[in-house]
C-alpha positions as CSV (number, residue, x, y, z in Angstrom):
1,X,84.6,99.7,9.6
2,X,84.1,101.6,12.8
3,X,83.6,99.1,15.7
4,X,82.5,99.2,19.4
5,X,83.6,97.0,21.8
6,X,81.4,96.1,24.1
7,X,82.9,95.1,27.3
8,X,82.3,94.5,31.6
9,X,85.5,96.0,32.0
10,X,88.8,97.1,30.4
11,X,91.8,96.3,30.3
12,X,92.1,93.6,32.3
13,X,94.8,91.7,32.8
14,X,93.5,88.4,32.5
15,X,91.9,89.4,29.3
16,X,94.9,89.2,27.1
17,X,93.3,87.8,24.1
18,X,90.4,90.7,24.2
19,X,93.6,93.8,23.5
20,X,95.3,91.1,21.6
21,X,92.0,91.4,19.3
22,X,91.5,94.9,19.0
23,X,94.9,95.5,17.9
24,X,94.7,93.2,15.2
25,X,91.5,94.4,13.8
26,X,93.1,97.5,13.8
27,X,96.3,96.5,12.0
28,X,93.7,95.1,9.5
29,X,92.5,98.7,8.7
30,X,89.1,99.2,10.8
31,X,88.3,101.2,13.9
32,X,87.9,100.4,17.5
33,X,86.6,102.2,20.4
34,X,86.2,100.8,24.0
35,X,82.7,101.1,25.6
36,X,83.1,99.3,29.1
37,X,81.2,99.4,32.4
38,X,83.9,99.8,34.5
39,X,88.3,100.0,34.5
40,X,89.6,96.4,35.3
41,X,90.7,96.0,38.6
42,X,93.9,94.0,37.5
43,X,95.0,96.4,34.8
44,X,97.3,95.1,31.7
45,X,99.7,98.0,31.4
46,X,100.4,96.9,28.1
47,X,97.1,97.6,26.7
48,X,97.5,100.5,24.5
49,X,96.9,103.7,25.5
50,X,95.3,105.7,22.0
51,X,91.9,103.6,22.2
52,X,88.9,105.7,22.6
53,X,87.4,104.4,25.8
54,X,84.3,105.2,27.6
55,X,83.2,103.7,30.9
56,X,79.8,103.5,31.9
57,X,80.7,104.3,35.5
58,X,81.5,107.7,34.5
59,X,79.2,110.6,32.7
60,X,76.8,110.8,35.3
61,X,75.6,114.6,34.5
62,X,74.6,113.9,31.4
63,X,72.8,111.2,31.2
64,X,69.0,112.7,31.7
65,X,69.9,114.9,29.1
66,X,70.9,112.1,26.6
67,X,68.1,110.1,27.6
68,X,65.6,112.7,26.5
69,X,67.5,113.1,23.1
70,X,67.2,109.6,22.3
71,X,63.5,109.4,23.6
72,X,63.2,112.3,21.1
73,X,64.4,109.9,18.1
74,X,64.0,106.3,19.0
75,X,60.6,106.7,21.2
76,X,59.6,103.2,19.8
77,X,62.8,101.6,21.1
78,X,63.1,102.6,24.2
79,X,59.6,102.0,24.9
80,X,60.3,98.4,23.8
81,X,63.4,98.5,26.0
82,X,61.9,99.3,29.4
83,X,58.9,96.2,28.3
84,X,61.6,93.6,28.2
85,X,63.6,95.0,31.5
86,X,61.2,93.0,33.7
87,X,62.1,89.6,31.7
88,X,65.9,90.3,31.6
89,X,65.7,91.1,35.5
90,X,64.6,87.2,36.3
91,X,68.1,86.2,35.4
92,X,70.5,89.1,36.2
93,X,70.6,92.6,36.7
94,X,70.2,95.0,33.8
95,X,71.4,98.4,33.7
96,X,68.9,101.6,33.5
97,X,68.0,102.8,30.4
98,X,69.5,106.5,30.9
99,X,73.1,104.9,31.3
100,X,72.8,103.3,28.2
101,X,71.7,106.1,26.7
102,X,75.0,108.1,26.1
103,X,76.2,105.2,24.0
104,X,73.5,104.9,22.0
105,X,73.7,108.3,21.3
106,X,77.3,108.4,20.6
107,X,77.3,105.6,18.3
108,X,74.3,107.2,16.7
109,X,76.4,110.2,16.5
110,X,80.1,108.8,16.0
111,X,79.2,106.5,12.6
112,X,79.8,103.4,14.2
113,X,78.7,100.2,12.1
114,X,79.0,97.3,14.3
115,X,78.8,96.2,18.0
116,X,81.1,93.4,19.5
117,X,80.8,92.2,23.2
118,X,83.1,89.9,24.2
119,X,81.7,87.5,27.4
120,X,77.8,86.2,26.8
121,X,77.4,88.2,29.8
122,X,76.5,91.8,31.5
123,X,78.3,93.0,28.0
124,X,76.4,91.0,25.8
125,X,72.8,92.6,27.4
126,X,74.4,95.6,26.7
127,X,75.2,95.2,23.1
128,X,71.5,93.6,22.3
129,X,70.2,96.6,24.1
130,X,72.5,99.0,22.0
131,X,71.9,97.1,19.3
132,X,67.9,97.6,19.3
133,X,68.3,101.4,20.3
134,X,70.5,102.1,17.6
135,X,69.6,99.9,14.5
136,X,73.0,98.7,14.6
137,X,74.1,95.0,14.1
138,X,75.6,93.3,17.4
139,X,78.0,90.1,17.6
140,X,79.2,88.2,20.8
141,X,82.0,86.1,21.6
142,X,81.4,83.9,24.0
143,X,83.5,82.5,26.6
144,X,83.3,80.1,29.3
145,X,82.0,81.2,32.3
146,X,79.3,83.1,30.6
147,X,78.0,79.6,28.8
148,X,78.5,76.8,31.7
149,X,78.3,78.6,34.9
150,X,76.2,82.0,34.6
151,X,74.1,81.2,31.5
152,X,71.8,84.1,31.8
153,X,69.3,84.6,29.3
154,X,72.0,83.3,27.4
155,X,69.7,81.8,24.6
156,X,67.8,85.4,23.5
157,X,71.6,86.9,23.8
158,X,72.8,84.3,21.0
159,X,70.1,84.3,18.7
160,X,69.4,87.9,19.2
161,X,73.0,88.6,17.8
162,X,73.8,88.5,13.8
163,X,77.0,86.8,14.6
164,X,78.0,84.7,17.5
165,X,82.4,83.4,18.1
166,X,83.4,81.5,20.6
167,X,87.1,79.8,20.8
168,X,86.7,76.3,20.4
169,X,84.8,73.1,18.9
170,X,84.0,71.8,22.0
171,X,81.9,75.6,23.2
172,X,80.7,75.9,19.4
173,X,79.3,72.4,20.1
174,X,77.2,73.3,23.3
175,X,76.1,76.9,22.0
176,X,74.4,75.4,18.9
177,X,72.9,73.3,20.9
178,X,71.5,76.0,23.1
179,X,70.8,78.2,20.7
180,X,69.6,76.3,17.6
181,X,69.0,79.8,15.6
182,X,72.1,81.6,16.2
183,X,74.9,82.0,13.8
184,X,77.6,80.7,15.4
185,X,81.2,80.3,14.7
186,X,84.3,79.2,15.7
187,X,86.8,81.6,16.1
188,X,89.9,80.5,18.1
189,X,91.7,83.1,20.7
190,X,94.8,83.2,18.8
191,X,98.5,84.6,19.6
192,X,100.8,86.5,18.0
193,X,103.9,84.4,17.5
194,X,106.2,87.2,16.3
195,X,105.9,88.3,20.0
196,X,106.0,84.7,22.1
197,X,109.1,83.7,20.6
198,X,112.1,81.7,21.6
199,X,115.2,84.1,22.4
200,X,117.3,81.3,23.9
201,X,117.7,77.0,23.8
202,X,115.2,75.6,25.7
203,X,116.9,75.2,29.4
204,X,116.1,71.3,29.1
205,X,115.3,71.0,32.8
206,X,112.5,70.1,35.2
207,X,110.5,73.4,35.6
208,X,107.2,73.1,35.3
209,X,105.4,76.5,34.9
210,X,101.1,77.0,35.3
211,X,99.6,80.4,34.8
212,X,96.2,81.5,35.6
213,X,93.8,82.4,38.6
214,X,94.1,80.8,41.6
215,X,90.1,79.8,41.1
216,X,88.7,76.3,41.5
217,X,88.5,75.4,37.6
218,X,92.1,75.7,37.2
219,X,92.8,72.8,39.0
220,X,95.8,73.7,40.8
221,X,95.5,72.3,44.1
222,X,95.8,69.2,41.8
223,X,98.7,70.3,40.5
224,X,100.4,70.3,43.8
225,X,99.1,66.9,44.8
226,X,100.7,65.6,41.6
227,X,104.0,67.9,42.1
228,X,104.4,65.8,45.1
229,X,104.8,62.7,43.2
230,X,107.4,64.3,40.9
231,X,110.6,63.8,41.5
232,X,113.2,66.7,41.1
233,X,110.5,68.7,39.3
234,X,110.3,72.6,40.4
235,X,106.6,74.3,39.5
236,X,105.7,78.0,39.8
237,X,102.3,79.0,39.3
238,X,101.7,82.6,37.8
239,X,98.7,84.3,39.5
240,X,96.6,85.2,42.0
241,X,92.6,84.9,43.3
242,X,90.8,83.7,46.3
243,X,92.1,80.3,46.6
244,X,96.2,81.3,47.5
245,X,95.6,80.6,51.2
246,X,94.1,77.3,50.5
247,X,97.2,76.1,48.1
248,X,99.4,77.5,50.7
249,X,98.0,75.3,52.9
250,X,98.1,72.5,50.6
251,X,101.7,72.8,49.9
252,X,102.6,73.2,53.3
253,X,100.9,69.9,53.9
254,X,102.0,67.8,50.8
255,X,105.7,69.3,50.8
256,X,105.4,69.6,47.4
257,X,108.2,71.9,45.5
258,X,105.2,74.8,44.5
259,X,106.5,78.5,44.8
260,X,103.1,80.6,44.1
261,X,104.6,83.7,42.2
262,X,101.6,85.7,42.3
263,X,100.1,87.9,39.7
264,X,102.5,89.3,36.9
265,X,102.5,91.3,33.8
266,X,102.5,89.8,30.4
267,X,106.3,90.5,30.1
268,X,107.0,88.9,33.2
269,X,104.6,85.9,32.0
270,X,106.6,85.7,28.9
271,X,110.0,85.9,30.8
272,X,108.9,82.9,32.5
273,X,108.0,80.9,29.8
274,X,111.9,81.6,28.6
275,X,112.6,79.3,31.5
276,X,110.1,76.5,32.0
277,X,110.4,73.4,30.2
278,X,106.9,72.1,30.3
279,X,103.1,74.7,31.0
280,X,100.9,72.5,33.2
281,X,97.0,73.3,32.7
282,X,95.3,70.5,35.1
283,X,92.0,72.3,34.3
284,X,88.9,70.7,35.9
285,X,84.9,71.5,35.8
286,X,84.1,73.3,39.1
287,X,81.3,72.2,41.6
288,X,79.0,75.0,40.0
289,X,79.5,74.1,36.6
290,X,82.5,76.8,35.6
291,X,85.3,75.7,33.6
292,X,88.1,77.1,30.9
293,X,87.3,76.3,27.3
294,X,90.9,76.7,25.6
295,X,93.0,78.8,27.7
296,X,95.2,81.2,25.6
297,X,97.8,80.8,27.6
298,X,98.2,77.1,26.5
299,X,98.7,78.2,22.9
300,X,101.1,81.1,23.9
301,X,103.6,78.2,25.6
302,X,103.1,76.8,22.8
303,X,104.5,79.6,20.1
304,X,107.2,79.5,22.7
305,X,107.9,75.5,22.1
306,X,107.0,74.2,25.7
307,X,105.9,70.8,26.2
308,X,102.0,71.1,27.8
309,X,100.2,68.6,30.0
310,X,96.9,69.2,30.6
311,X,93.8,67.4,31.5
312,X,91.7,65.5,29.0
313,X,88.5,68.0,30.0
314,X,86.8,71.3,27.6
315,X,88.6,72.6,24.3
316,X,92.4,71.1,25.9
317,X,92.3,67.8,23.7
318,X,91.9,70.2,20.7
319,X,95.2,71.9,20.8
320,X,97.5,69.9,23.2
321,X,98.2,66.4,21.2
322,X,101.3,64.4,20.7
323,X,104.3,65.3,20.3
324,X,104.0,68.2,22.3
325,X,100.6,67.2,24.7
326,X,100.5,64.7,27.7
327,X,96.8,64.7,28.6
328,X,95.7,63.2,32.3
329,X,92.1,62.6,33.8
330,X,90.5,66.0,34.9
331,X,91.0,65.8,38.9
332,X,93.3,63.0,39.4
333,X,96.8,63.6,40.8
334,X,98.4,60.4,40.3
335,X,97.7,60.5,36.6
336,X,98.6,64.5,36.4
337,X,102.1,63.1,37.8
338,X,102.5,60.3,35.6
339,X,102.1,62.4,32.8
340,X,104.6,65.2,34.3
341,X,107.2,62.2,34.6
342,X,106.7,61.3,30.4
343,X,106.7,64.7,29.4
344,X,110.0,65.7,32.0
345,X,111.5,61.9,30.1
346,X,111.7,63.4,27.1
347,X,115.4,63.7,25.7
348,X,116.9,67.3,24.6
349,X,116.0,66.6,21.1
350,X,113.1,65.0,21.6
351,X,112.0,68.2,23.6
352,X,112.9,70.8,20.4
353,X,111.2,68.3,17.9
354,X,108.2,68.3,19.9
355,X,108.3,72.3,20.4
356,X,108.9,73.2,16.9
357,X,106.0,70.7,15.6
358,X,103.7,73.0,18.6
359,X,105.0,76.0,17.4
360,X,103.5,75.4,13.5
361,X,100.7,74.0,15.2
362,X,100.0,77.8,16.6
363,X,100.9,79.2,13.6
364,X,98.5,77.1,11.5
365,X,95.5,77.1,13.5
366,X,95.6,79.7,16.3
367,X,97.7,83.0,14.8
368,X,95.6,85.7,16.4
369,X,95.9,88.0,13.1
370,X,94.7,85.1,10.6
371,X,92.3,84.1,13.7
372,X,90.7,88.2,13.9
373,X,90.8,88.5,10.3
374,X,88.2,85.7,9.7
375,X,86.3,86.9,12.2
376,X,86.1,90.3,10.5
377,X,84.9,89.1,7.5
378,X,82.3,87.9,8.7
379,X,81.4,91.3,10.4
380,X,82.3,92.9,7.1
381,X,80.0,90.0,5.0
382,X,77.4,91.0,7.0
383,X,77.8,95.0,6.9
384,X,77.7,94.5,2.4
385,X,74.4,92.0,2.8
386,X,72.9,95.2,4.9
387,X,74.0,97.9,2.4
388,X,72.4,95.8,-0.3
389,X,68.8,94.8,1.7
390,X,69.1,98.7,2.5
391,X,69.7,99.6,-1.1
392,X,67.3,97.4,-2.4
């Protein structure tokens, strides 16, 4: 099938799992091309560099005269398009009508059978409004921010959409409830375990590694309260966002053993992983309502044998379990510590049993090809039931 992804921006670096998914739908035989709003700021250099992309930021010259060509076939829908703009605008801001009209066009023009926005949010309005200019189908995965923080007319995106994904039971849950009509799935944010792979013993130390934006919802400053309490324990936290200065601070005042690597590239994240002994994910739900679901990066330390402790808070319970998972209260230092110490206890062999069992764990239920390929046919299920109610 020929696909459009339907993105805010591309290719970020935080967005892992997003190339991670294109590439496998296109090892599985379909085609993918990038419409995005904008270039990432944080760019992942290894996203690859053949994908058709087009940004929405760009194109400016033509887009009276692609406006006028699809007011010249699809008069109807873009008549119904500028009704609804008022009603979208009550909950965010919606994008003119003429820049969406190169896209419709090109899809129009290009063959493309099937929109995919990743994020419930500015991308999602985008694909319903594609979706109704063009005739074609639309799905959305849906994340975290997009469902508990910025829900914006959220509900009309989800049951607008033929198919809805999101990456764990415990979103699926609250996105059914929601959206009672949409046709939701779970589809988990898999990895690809060929590539997070051991290359070496585990070091069968006390380095305890976290990765992830230095925002509220990761919980970090916790971690460093609880690294205090850890004796002999080293952690380095991968990443970078508004709240550095603050766990600066924090560290400076606890003493705790914290180094704050900053932002790194997916090889370097992977490097890193070669010598930890133990991810930390202390996520917590943030004052306005923000929070991870199942952070990929949990599953990647995983293919990669690590030990994970995490808080007992969103999709985290679902993946991180015994042998491998030491779960703590969401927020509480003393118990993030106490479950550190257990998981830092463990004996060399202990540590490798555990590690192998979280390894098959990924491979079981969160391979990112077995993971896309479910998720494609569904897209593909409902591309035959169209051909036939077109047919018929």
């Amino acid at each position: 099938m020929r696909i459009v992804f339907v993105l805010d921006q591309w290719p970020e670096l935080s967005e892992t799992f997003v190339v991670n998914e294109l590439q496998a739908l296109r090892r599985l035989g379909h085609t993918v091309r990038v419409q995005a709003a904008r270039r990432a700021p944080h760019v992942n250099p290894e996203a690859p560099g053949d994908v058709d992309v087009e940004l929405l930021d760009e194109g400016e010259r033509s887009r009276w005269r692609d406006l006028l060509w699809l007011l010249a076939r699809r008069p109807a829908a873009c008549l119904t398009d500028v009704a609804h703009r008022r009603r979208w605008r009550r909950e965010e801001w919606v994008r003119p009508l003429r820049v969406l009209a190169g896209p419709a066009r090109r899809a129009l023009e290009h063959g493309d059978e099937h929109l995919h926005a990743h994020f419930a949010a500015g991308a999602a309005l985008d694909a319903l409004r594609l979706a109704r200019l063009t005739g074609l189908p639309y799905s959305v995965t849906a994340h975290a921010y997009d469902i508990f923080a910025h829900p914006r007319n959220l509900r009309e995106k989800l049951e607008r959409a033929a198919l809805v994904f999101s990456g764990c039971a415990y979103n699926v849950v609250r996105l059914r409830a929601l959206a009672p009509d949409a046709d939701v799935h779970e589809v988990v944010m898999g990895v690809d375990a060929g590539a997070f792979r051991r290359i070496r013993a585990l070091p069968g130390g006390r380095c305890v590694l976290a990765v992830g934006r230095l925002v509220e919802k990761k919980g970090f400053e916790v971690l460093v309260d609880a690294a205090a309490r850890v004796d002999g324990a080293r952690v380095l936290i991968v990443g970078d966002g508004p709240l550095r200065a603050q766990l600066e601070r924090r560290i400076e005042e606890t003493g705790a053993p914290v180094e704050l690597l900053g932002g790194r590239a997916p090889a370097r994240v992977l490097e890193a992983m070669q010598e930890a002994d133990v991810l930390a994910m202390p996520c917590v739900v943030a004052r306005d309502g923000d929070r991870d679901s199942m952070p990929v990066v949990v599953k990647e330390a995983m293919a990669m044998e690590l030990l994970v402790v995490a808080s007992d808070e969103v999709g985290l319970p679902e993946c991180v379990m015994a042998p491998w998972g030491f779960l703590a209260a969401p927020g509480d230092a003393a118990a993030l510590a106490e479950a550190l110490q257990a998981a830092l206890a463990l004996a060399p062999g202990e540590r490798a049993a555990a590690g192998a069992a979280a390894r098959a764990w990924v491979g079981e239920h969160a391979d990112v090809g077995a993971e896309t390929a479910t998720m494609a046919a569904l897209i593909e299920e409902l591309a035959a039931r169209r051909a036939r109610a077109g047919g018929g």
